[in-house]
N, C-alpha and C positions, 0 to 999 in steps of 0.2 A: 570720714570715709563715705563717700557716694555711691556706698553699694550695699544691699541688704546684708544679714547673717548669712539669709537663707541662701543668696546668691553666689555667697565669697563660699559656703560650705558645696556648693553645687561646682561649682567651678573649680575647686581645690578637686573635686570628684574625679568632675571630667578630665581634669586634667592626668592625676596617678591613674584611671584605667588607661591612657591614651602613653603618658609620658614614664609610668614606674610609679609602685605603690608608696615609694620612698620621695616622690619628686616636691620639694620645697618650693614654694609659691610667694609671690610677692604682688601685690597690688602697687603701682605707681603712675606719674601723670598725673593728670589734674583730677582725677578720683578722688584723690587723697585730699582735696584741699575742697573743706564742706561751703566754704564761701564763692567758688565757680559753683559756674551753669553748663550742663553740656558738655559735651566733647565723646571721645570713644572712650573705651574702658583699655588701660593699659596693663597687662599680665606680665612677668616673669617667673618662667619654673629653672629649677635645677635640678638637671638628671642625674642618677649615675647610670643609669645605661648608656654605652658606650656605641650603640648602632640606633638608637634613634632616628630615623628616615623622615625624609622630608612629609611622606605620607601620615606617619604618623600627627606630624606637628599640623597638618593640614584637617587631619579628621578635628583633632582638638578644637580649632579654630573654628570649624563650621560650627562646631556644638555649641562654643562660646559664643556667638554668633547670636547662635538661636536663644540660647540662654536667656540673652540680655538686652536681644532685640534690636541692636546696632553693630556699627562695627568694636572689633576686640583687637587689638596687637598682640602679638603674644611671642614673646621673643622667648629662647628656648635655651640653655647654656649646658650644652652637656660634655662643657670641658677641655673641647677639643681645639679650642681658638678662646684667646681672650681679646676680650672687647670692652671697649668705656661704658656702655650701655648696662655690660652686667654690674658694676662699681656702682653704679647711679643709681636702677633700681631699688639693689642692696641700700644703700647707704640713703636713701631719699624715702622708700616705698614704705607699706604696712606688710608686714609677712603676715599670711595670712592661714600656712601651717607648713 
């Protein structure tokens, strides 16, 4: 994994104050893989808040942002639509709480 403790524990942060104290996180993308170089840092959370707003998911973002000093993805699945993306993550990534 190509990202500190300290950074996956700040980040799992940012994210349940922004997305739900409950919201489950996944690191995936090429973070995961210690033999790349480079690239952005790709996030997945799972809500169960069920009004999560685009704002919300946008404040996270920027925090992530800054966090990490690059850009961050951060795709957000709070249920309401399924998509391939959330399977992949899950099934590909590090949860990282």
């Amino acid at each position: 994994m190509r990202i500190s403790s300290t950074q996956a524990e700040q980040a799992v942060a940012i994210i349940r104050s922004t997305l739900g104290a409950e919201a489950a996180v996944w690191l995936f993308g090429s973070r995961t893989d210690d033999a790349k170089r480079g690239g952005d840092v790709d996030l997945y959370a799972e809500t169960s808040l069920p009004g999560v707003l685009l704002d919300e998911t946008v404040h996270a973002k920027i925090a992530l942002n800054d966090l990490f000093g690059r850009s961050v993805d951060l795709v957000v699945n709070n249920h309401r639509k399924s998509r391939p993306i959330y399977q992949i993550a899950r099934e590909e990534g590090i949860r990282l709480a």
